[in-house]
C-alpha positions as CSV (number, residue, x, y, z in Angstrom):
1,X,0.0,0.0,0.0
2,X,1.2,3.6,-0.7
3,X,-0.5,6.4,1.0
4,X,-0.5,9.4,-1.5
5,X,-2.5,11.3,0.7
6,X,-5.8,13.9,1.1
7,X,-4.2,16.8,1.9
8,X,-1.6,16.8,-1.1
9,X,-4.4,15.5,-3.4
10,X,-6.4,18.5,-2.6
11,X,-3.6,21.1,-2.9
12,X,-2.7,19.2,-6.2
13,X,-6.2,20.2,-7.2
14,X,-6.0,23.8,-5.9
15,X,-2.6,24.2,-8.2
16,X,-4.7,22.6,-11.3
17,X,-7.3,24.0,-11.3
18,X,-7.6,27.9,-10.1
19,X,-11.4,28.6,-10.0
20,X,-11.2,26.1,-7.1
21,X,-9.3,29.0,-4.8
22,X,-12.4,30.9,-5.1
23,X,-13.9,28.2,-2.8
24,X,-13.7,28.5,1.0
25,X,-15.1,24.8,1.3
26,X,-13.7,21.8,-0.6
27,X,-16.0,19.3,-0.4
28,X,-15.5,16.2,-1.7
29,X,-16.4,12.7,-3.0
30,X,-14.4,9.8,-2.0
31,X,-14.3,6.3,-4.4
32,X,-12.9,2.7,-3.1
33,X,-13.2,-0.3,-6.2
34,X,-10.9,-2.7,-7.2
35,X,-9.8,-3.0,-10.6
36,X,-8.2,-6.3,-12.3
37,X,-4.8,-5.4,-14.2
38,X,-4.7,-9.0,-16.0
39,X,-6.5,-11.4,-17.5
40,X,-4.0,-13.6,-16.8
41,X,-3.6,-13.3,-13.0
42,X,-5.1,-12.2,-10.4
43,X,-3.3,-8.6,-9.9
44,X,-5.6,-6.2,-9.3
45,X,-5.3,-2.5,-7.6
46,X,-7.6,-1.3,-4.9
47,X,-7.1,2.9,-5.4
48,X,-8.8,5.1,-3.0
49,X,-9.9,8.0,-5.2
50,X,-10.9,11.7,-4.3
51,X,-12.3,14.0,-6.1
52,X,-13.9,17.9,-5.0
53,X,-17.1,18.1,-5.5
54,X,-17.4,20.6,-9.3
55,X,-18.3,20.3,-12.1
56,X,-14.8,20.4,-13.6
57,X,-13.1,18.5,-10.9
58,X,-11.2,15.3,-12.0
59,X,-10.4,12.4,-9.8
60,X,-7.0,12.4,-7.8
61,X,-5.0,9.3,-6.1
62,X,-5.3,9.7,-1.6
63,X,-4.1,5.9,-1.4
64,X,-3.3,2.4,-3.7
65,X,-3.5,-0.8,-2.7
66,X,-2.1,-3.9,-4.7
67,X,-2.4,-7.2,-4.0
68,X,-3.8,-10.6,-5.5
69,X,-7.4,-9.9,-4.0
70,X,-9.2,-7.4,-2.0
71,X,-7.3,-5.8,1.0
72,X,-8.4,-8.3,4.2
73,X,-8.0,-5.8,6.9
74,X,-10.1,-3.0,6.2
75,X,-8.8,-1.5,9.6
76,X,-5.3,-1.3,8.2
77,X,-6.2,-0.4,4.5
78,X,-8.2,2.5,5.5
79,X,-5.8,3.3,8.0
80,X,-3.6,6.8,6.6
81,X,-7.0,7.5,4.9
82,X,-9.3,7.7,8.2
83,X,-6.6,9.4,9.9
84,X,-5.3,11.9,7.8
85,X,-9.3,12.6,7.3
86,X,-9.9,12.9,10.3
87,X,-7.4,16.2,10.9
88,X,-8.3,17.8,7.9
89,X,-12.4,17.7,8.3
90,X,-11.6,19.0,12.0
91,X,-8.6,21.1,11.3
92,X,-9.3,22.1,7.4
93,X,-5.9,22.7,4.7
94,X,-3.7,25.4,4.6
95,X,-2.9,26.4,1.3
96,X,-0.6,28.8,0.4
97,X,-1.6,31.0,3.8
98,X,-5.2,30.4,2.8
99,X,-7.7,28.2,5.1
100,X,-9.9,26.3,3.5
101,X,-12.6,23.9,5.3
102,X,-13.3,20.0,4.0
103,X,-15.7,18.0,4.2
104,X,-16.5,14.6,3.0
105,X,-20.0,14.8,0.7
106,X,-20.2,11.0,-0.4
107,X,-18.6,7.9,-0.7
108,X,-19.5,6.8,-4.4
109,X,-19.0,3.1,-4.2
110,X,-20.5,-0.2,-5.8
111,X,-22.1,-2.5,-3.4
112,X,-19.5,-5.1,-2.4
113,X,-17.1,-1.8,-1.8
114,X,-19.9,-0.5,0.4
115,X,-19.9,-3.0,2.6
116,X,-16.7,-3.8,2.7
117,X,-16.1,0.0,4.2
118,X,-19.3,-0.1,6.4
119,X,-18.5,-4.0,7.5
120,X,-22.2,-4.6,6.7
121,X,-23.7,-8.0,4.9
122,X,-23.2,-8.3,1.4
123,X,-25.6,-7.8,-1.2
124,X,-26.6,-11.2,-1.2
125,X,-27.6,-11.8,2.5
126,X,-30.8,-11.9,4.0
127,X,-30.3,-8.3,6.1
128,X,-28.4,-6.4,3.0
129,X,-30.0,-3.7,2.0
130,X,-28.1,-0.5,3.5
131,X,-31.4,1.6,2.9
132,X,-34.1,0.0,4.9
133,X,-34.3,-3.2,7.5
134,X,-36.3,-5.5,5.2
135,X,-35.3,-9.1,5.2
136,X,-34.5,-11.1,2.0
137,X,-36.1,-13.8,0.7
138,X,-34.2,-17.0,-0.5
139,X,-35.3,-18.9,-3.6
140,X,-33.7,-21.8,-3.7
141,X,-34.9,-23.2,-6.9
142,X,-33.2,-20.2,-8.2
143,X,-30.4,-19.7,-5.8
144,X,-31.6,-16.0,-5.4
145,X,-32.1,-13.8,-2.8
146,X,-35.2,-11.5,-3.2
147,X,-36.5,-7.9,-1.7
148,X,-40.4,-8.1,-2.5
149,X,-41.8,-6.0,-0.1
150,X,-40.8,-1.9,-0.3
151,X,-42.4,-0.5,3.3
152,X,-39.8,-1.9,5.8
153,X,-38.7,0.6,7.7
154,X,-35.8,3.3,6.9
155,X,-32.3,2.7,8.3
156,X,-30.9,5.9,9.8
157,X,-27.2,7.5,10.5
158,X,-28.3,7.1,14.2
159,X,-30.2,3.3,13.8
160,X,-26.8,2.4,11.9
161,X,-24.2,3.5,14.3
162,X,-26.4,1.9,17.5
163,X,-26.9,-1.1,15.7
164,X,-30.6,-1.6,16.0
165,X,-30.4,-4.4,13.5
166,X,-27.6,-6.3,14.4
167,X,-28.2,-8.8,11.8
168,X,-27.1,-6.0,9.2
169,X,-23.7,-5.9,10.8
170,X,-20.4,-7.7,10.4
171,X,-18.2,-5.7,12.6
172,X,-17.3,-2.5,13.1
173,X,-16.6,0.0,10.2
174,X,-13.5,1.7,10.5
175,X,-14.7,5.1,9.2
176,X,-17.4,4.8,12.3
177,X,-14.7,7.7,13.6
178,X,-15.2,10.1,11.1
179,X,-17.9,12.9,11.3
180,X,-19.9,11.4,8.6
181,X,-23.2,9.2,7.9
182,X,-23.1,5.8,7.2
183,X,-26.0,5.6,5.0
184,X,-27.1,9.2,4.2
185,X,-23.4,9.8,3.0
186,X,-23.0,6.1,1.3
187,X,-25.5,6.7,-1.6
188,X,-26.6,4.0,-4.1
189,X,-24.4,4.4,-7.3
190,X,-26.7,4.4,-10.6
191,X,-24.1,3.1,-12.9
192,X,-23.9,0.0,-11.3
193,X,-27.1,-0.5,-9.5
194,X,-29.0,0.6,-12.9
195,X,-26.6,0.7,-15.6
196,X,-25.0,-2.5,-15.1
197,X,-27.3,-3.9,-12.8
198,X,-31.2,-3.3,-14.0
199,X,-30.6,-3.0,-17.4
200,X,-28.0,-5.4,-17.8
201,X,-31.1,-8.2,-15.9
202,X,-34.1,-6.5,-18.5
203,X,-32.0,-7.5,-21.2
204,X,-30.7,-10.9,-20.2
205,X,-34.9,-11.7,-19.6
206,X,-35.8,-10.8,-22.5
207,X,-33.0,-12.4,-24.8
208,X,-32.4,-15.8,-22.1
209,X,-35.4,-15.2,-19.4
210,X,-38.3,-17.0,-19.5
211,X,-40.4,-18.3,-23.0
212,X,-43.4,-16.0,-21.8
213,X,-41.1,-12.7,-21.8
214,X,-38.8,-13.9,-24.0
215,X,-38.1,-11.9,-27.4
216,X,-38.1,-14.6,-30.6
217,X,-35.1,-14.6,-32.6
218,X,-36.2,-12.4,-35.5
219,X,-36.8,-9.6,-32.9
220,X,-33.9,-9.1,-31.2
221,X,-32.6,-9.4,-35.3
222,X,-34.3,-6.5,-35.4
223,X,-34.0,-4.5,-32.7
224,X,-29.9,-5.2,-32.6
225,X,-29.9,-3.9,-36.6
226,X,-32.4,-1.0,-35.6
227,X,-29.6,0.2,-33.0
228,X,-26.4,0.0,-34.9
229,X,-28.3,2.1,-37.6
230,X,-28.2,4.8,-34.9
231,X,-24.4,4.6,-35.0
232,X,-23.7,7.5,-37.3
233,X,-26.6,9.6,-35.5
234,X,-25.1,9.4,-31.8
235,X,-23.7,12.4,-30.6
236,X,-19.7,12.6,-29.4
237,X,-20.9,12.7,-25.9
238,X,-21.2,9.0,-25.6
239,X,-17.9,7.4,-25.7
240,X,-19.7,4.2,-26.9
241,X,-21.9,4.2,-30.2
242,X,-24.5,1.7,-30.2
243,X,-24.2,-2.1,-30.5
244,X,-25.6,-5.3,-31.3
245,X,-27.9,-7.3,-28.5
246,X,-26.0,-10.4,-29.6
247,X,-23.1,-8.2,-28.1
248,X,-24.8,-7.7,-24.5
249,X,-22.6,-9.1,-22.6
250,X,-19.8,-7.2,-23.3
251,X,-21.7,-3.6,-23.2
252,X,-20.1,-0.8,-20.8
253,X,-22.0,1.0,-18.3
254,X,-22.0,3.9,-20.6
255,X,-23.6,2.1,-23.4
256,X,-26.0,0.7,-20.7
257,X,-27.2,4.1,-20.1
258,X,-27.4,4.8,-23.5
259,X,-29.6,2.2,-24.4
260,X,-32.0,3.2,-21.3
261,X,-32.4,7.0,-21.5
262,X,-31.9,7.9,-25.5
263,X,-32.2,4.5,-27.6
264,X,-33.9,1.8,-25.7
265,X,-37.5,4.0,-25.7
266,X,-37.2,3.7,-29.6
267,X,-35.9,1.1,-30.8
268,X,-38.4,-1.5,-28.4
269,X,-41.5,0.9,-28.7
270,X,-42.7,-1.4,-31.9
271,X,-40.9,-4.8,-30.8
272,X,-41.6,-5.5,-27.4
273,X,-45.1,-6.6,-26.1
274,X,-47.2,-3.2,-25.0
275,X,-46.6,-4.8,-20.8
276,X,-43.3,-5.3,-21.0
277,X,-42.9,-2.0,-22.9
278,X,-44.3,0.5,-20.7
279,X,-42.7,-1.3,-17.5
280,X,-39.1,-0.1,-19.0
281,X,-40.8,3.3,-19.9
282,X,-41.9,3.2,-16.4
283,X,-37.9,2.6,-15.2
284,X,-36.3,5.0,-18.5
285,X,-38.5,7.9,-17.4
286,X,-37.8,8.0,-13.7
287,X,-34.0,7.9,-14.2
288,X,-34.2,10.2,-17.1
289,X,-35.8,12.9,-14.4
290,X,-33.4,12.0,-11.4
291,X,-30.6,12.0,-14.0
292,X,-32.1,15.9,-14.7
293,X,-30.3,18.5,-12.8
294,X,-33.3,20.3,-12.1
295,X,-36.6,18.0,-12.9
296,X,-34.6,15.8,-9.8
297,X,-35.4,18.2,-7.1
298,X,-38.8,18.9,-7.8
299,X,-39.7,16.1,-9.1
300,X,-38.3,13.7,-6.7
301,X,-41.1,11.9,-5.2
302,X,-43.1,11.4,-8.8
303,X,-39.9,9.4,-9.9
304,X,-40.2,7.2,-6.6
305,X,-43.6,6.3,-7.6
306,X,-42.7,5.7,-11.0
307,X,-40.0,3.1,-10.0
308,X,-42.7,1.7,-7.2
309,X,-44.5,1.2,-9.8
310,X,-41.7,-0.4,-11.7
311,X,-41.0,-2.3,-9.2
312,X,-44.4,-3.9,-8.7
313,X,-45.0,-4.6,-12.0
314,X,-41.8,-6.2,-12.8
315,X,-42.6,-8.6,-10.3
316,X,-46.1,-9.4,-11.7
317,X,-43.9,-9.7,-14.7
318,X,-41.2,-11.2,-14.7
319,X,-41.7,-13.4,-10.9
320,X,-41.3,-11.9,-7.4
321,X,-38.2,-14.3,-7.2
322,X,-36.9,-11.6,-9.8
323,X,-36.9,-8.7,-6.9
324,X,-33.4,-8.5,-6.4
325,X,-31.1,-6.3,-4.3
326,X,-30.4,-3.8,-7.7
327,X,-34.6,-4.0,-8.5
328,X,-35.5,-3.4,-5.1
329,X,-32.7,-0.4,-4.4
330,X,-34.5,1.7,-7.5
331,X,-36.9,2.6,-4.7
332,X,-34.4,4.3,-2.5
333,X,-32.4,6.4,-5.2
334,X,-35.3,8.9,-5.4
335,X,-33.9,9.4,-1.4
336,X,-30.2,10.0,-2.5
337,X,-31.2,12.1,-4.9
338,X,-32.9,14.8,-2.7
339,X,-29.7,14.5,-0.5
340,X,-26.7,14.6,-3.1
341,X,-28.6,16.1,-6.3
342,X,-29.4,14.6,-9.9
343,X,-27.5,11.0,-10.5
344,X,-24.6,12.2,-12.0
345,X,-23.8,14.2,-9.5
346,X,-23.1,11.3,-8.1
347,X,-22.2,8.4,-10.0
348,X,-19.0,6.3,-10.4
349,X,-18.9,7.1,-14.2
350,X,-15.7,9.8,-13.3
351,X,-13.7,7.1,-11.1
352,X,-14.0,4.7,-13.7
353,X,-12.8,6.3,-16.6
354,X,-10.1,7.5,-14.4
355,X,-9.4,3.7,-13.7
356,X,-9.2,3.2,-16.5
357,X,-6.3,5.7,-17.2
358,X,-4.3,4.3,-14.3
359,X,-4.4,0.5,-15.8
360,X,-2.7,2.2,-19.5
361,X,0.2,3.6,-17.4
362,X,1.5,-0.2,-16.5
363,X,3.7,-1.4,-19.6
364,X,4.8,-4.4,-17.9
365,X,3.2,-7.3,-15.1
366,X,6.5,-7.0,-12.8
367,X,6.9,-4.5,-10.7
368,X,3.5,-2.7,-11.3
369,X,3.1,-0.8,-8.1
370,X,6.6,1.3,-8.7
371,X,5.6,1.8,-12.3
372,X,2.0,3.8,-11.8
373,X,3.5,5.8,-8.5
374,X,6.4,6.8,-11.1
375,X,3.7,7.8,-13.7
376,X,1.7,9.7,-11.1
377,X,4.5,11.5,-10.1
378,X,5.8,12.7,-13.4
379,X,2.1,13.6,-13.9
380,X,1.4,16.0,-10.6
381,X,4.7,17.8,-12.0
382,X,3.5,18.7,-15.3
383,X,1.4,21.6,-16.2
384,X,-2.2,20.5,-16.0
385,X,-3.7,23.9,-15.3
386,X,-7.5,23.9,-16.2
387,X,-9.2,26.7,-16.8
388,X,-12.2,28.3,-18.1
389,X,-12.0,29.3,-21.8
390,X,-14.2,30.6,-24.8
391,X,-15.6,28.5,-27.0
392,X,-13.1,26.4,-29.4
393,X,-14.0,26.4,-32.9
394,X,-12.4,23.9,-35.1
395,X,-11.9,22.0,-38.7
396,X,-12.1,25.6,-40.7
397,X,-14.3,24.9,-44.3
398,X,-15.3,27.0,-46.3
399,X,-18.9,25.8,-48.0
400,X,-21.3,26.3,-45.2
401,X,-24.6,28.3,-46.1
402,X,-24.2,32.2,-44.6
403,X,-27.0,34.3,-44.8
404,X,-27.4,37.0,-47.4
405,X,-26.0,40.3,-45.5
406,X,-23.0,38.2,-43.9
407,X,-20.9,41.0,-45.5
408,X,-21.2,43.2,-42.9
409,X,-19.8,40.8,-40.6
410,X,-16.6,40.9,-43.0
411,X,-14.4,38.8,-41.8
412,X,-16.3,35.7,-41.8
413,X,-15.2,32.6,-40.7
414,X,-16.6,28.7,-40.9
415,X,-16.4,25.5,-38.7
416,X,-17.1,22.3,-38.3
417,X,-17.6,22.2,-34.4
418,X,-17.9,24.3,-31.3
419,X,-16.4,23.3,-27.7
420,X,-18.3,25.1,-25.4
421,X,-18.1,24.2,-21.4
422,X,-19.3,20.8,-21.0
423,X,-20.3,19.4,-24.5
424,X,-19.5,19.7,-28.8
425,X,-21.8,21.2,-30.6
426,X,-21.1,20.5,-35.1
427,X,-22.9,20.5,-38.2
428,X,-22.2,17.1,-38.8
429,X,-25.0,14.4,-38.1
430,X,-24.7,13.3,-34.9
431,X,-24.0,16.6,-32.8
432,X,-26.5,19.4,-34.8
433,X,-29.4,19.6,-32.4
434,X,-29.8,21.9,-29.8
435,X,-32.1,24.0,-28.0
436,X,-32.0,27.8,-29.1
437,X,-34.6,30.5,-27.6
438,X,-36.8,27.2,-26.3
439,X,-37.0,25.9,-30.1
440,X,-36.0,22.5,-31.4
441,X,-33.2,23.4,-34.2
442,X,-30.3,22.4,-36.4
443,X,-26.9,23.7,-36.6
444,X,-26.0,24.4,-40.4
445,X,-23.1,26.2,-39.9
446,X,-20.4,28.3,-37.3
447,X,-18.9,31.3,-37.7
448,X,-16.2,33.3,-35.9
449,X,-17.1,37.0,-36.4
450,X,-16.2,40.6,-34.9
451,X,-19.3,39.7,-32.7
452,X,-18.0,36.2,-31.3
453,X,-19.0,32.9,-32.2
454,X,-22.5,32.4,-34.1
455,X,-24.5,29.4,-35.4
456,X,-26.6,29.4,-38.5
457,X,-29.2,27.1,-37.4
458,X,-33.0,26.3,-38.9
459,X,-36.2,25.3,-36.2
460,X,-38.2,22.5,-36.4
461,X,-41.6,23.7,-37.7
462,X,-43.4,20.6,-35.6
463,X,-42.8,19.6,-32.2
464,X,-45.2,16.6,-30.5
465,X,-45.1,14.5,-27.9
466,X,-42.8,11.0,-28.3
467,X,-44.8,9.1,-25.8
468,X,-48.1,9.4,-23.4
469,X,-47.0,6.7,-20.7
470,X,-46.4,6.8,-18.2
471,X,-46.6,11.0,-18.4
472,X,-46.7,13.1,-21.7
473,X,-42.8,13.2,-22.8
474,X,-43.1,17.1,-23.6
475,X,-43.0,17.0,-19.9
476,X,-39.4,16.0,-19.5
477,X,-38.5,17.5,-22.8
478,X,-38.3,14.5,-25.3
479,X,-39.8,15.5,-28.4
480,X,-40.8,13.9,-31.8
481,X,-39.9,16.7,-34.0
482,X,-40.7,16.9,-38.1
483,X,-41.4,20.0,-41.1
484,X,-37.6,21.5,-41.0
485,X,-37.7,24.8,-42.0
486,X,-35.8,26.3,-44.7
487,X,-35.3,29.3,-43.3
488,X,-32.0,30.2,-42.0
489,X,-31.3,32.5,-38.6
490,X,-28.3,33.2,-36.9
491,X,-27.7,33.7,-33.3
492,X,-24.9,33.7,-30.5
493,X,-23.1,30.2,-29.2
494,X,-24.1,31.8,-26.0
495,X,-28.2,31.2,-27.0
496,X,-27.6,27.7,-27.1
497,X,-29.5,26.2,-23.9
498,X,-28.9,22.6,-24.5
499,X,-28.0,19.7,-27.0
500,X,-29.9,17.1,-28.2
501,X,-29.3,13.4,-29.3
502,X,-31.7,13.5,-32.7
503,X,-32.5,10.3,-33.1
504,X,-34.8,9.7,-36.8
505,X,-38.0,7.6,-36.2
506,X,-41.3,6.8,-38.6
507,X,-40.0,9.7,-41.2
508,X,-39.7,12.1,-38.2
509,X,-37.1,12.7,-35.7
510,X,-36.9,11.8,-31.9
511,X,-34.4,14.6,-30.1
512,X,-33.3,13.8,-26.2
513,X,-31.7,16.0,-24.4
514,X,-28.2,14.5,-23.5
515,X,-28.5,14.9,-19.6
516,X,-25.0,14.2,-18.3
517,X,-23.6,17.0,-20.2
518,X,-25.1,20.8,-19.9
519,X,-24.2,23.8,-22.0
């Protein structure tokens, strides 16, 4: 184990990124996962990530742990952590004769990390769920352990740490000495508990489940060649374009979330049975408004009865023996969200891609510890200021339309794409709709002029509703838009509100708004 530690982490971050000075708290989120480095062995690291708690942040290294399985002693692994902690949430970090005050806002963990740092049954036993005290259920035709019922009652920070249900607990946590909350401040992760959890299980019953909710052949044929058509229509913002069903098991969580929030609602709508159908809309609608950064807020409580209603279904559906620990948790993430804000906000989908970055700097199986603390050392050394620019234009052409008194704009000039804050906006397929004064439109063209950056764009003329159930979609924003206008406008890159992913459907066009990226 080598202990990298909080405090330079955070100063590290203070040095990268400047904005961050402005802040007199540094709250942050804290990740612990292990990650396999071979498929030949069983070397696998066991990082304990930080990260401040913006927008722009980006995961740093507090502590790394390698070993041929999981560390045994959470005691000792977490030991430099909990006690370096422990000084800077009472004592807050100096920073260049600046005080600033941390706190710990989350621990964004998958379930066997979870309790593994709460010493609490794993997601398998009969007293496992870390949000309320209802006992499993073992199947033992199936070997499963179900969650029917969803009115047990609530655990609390104060039921947890007095151990009202003993049954819960393996031993004592070893963060029970820091000023946190064991279950309000350990909230459930969406990328695994939905991503690769629920949708991963939807999929699997509908291609291996059961004959009664099992697609035929022909339709998943059709439904796998309906998504990879939507390849060259999927905007940069997903690293993953769509892929095959016949693929499944190797699809990422990112591709996951794809298929539930932007392509799933499409390409099943006309494939799977009208039941099975609206129970996924049931599920893609409530994430898609606690994956909203504002519709999560207000809306909380709808999207809980929306996934109650999920929940109950699916078991009518699919078998009550199918309620398990990741079905039955969808009822408690409306409960997170109203504590840590809309999914993202909160999701492992940062520490995973930096994971991933960590596993390319090993170039060789010996010695693998010495070679990723050498690369993160060169790497805190370099220049990795980040700061808040203008919009990037790029790939300069020349053929774009312009509108007819462009002359007075002299000198004009033409790209391809935009880079504004958080996402690409282009006039290529994939990445040309977004929101502008509340309208539906397409980008035909950028510009750099004596008045900034500008986009020639042209409305959609129609704008209806993409689906009535379980709510009207206008609702949340999803529209089925048609009748593009040939009329050209122009306005600022600073009028653009949001993007869409503009999916074509029936002649028309579906547009989504991309959630976990904002303009």
């Amino acid at each position: 184990y080598c202990h990298f530690g909080l405090a330079a982490g955070l100063k590290q971050e203070l040095v990268n990124n400047p904005s961050f000075c402005r802040l007199g708290h540094l709250s942050i989120h804290v990740n612990i996962d292990g990650v396999p480095l071979f498929k030949s062995s069983n070397d696998q690291f066991w990082p304990i990530l930080g990260m401040v708690h913006q927008q722009s942040a980006e995961p740093f290294v507090i502590g790394l742990f390698h070993g041929k399985c999981k560390p045994k002693n959470p005691t000792e692994y977490l030991g430099d952590f909990v006690a370096e902690a422990q000084e800077l949430l009472q004592d807050g970090l100096l920073h260049e004769r600046k005080q600033y005050q941390v706190s710990i806002a989350a621990f964004v963990c998958d379930a066997p990390a979870r309790s593994f740092l709460k010493q609490v049954k794993q997601h398998n036993g009969y007293h496992s769920c870390e949000k309320c005290s209802q006992p499993g259920e073992w199947h033992h035709d199936e070997r499963r352990m179900a969650y029917p019922e969803m009115n047990a009652r609530l655990r609390t920070d104060a039921s947890f740490n007095s151990r009202t249900d003993e049954d819960h607990h393996i031993a004592e946590s070893p963060l029970s000495v820091l000023p946190i909350g064991l279950v309000s401040q350990f909230p459930l992760d969406y990328m695994h508990l939905v991503c690769l959890g629920v949708v991963r299980r939807l999929i699997s019953l509908w291609v291996d489940g059961p004959l009664q909710v099992r697609m035929p052949h022909n339709v998943r044929v059709s439904i796998s060649e309906h998504l990879e058509s939507l390849q060259h229509y999927t905007p940069v913002d997903f690293a993953r374009k769509p892929r095959s069903l016949f693929e499944r098991s190797r699809w990422k969580a990112t591709e996951c979330r794809l298929f539930l929030l932007y392509t799933g609602p499409l390409v099943l709508k006309d494939n799977l049975p009208s039941e099975l159908y609206q129970n996924f809309m049931l599920l893609s609608s409530a994430i898609r408004i606690l994956a909203h950064p504002c519709l999560c807020y207000e809306f909380a409580d709808f999207a809980k009865t929306l996934l109650v209603q999920f929940v109950e279904h699916f078991a009518e559906l699919y078998g009550s023996d199918q309620v398990v620990y990741n079905i039955h948790n969808l009822v408690h993430l409306p409960d997170d969200c109203k504590v840590h804000g809309h999914l993202d906000s909160f999701s492992s989908f940062p520490f995973e891609n930096f994971l991933g970055q960590m596993k390319r700097l090993i170039r060789k199986q010996n010695q693998v510890m010495s070679q990723v603390i050498r690369r993160l050392a060169e790497m805190s050394k370099a220049d990795k200021k980040r700061v808040s620019s203008a919009p990037l234009l790029s790939q300069e052409h020349f053929r774009g339309p312009l509108l007819s008194d462009m002359c007075a704009f002299v000198p004009v000039h033409q790209f391809k794409k935009l880079s504004l804050k958080s996402c690409t906006v282009g006039i290529n397929q994939g990445d040309c709709c977004v929101k502008i004064n509340g309208i539906v439109c397409v980008v035909k063209n950028i510009l750099s002029t004596s008045q900034g950056s500008q986009v020639i764009f042209s409305e959609f003329l129609q704008t209806d509703s993409f689906f009535a159930y379980p709510f009207d979609s206008s609702r949340i924003g999803v529209f089925k838009v048609s009748h593009l206008s040939n009329e050209l406008k122009i306005a600022s890159s600073r009028d653009i509100q949001l993007k869409y992913a503009l999916f074509p459907s029936s002649g028309k066009y579906v547009a989504f708004p991309i959630l976990h990226t904002s303009v």
